[in-house]
C-alpha positions in Angstrom: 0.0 0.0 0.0 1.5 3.4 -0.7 0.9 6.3 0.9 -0.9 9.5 0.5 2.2 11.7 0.6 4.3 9.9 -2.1 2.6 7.3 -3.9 5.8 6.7 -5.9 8.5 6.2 -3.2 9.7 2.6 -2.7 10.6 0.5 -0.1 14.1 0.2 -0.9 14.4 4.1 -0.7 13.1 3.9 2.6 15.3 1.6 4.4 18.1 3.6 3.1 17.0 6.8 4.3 16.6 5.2 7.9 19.8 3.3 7.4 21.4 7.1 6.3 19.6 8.7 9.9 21.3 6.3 11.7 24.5 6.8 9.9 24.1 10.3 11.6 22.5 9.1 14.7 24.6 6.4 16.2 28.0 8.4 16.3 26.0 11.1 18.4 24.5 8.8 20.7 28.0 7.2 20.8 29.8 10.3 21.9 27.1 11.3 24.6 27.8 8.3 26.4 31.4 8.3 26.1 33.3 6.9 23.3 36.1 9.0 21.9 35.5 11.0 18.6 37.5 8.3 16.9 35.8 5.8 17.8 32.6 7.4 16.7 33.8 8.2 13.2 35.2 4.6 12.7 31.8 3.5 13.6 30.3 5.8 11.4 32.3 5.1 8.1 32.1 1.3 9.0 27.9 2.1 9.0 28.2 4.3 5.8 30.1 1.1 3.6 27.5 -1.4 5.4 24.7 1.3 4.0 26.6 1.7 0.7 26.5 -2.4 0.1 23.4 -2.7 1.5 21.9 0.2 -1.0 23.7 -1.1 -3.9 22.1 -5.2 -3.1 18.8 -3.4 -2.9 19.1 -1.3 -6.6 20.6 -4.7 -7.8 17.7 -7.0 -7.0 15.0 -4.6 -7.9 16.9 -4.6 -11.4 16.4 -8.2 -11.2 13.0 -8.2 -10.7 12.2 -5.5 -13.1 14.2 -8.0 -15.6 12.3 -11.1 -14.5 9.3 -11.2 -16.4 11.3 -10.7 -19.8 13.5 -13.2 -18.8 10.5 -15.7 -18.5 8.8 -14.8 -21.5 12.2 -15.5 -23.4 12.4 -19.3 -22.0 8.6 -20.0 -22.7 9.1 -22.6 -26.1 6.8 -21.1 -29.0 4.0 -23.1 -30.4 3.7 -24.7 -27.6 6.1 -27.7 -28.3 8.0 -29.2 -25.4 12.2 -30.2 -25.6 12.6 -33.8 -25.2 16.0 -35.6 -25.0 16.5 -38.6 -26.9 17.0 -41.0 -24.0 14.1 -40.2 -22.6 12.0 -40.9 -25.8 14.0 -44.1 -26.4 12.7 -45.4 -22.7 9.4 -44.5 -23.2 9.2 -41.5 -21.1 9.7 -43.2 -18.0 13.3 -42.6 -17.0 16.5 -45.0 -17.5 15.1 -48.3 -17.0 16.8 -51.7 -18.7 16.5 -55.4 -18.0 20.2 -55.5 -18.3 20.6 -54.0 -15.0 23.3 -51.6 -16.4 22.0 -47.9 -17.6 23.1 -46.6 -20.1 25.3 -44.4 -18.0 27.3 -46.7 -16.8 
């Protein structure tokens, strides 16, 4: 369901913003309670390069999925004939069965 304010946002775009606003957030929160300014900026460029990947995954699979349906329409046979290898004709459909006892594999 989308919502009234912008109907053509997406999901992904939201979990990035809130990953960015913690990006911000969590080396504040960090230095209020005590950890050096050091510490706090490590944390924060290790949360931007988790954000970055994480960002870059989401824009990647949404590609995919946009792709997807063409993808599908390509493998669909035409005419509506169906691939059939010759071993499985020769056995009658019914998989590798001989009274031999030896497939043909073997």
């Amino acid at each position: 369901m989308h919502s009234a304010r912008r109907p053509h946002d997406d999901p992904a775009g939201d979990v990035v913003r809130w990953a960015s606003f913690s990006c911000l957030l969590v080396p504040v929160v960090l230095v209020v309670y005590g950890t050096s300014f050091g510490g706090a900026a490590v944390a924060t460029l290790g949360l931007v390069a988790v954000t970055a990947a994480c960002r870059a995954m989401l824009r990647y699979s949404e590609k995919a999925e946009r792709a997807a349906p063409a993808l599908a329409e390509d493998r669909i046979p035409r005419g509506g004939r169906r691939r059939h290898s010759r071993a499985g004709s020769r056995s009658g459909g019914r998989g590798c069965h001989t009274s031999g006892g030896i497939s043909p594999e073997d």
